[in-house]
C-alpha positions in Angstrom: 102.2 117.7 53.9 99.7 120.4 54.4 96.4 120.2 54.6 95.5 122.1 51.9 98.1 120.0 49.6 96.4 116.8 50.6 92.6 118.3 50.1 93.7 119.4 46.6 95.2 115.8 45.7 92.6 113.9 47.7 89.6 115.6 45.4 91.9 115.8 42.2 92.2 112.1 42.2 88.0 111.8 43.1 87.5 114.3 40.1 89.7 112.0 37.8 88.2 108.8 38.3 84.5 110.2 38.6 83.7 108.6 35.5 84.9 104.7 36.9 82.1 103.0 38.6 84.5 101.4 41.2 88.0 103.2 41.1 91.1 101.9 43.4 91.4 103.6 46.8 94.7 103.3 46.7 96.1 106.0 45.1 95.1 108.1 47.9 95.7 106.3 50.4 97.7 107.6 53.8 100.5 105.1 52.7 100.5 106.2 48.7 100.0 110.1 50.0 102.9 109.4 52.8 100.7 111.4 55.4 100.3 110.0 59.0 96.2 108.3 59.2 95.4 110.8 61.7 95.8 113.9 59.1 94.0 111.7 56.2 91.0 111.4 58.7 90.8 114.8 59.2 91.1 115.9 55.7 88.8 113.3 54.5 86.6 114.5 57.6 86.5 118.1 56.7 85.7 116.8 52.9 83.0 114.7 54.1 81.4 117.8 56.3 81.8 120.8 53.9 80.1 118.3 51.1 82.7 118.0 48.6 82.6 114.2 48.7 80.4 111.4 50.0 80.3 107.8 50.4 81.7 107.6 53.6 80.9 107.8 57.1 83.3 109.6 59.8 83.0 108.8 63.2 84.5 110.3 66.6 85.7 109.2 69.2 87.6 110.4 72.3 91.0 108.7 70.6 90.2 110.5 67.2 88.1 110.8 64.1 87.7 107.6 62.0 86.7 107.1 58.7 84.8 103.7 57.2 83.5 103.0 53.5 86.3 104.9 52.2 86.3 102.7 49.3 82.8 104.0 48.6 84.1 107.9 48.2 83.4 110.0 45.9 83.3 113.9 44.8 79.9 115.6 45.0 79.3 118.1 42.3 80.3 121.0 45.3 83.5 118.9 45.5 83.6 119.3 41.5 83.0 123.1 41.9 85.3 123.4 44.8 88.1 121.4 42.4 87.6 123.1 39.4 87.8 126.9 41.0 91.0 126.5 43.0 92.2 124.7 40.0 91.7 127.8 38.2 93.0 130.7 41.4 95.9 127.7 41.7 96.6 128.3 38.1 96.0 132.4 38.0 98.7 132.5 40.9 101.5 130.5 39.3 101.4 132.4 36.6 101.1 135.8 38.4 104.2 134.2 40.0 105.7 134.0 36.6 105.0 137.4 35.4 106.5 139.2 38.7 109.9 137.1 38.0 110.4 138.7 35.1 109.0 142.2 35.8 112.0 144.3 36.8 112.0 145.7 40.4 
């Protein structure tokens, strides 16, 4: 999966269950996203630095980056923002998509 795929699901779910005081993991879990752990430690590392969740903590290492408390995450409100606008662009573009199927060439 790429990266940006597994961003976009990894803060959908977060925006979801925002309102649950202790939602299940599990959903978006490397096992339930079918993505090797290595590539959901770096998304949920890149996340974590740009802001857009919190709740865990990311440590590095010289055998990779690893991430603890991620039954604590959570979206920040720039993770809500960041959601909510490439929701929107996401949106726009499929239905640009659309219109240029149709529009004779």
């Amino acid at each position: 999966m790429k990266i940006d795929k597994l961003i976009f699901k990894i803060l959908q779910y977060l925006y979801e269950v925002s309102d649950l005081s202790m939602p299940s993991m599990e959903p978006i879990s490397p096992k339930a996203l079918k993505v090797p752990l290595e590539q959901w430690n770096n998304a949920v590392a890149m996340l974590y630095k740009e802001s857009y969740i919190d709740g865990v903590i990311v440590k590095k290492s010289k055998t990779g980056i690893y991430i603890l408390n991620e039954d604590d995450m959570r979206i920040t409100l720039r993770g809500i923002d960041y959601y909510k606008n490439n929701t929107t662009f996401k949106k726009f573009l499929e239905a640009a998509k659309g219109i240029s199927e149709i529009l004779p060439k």
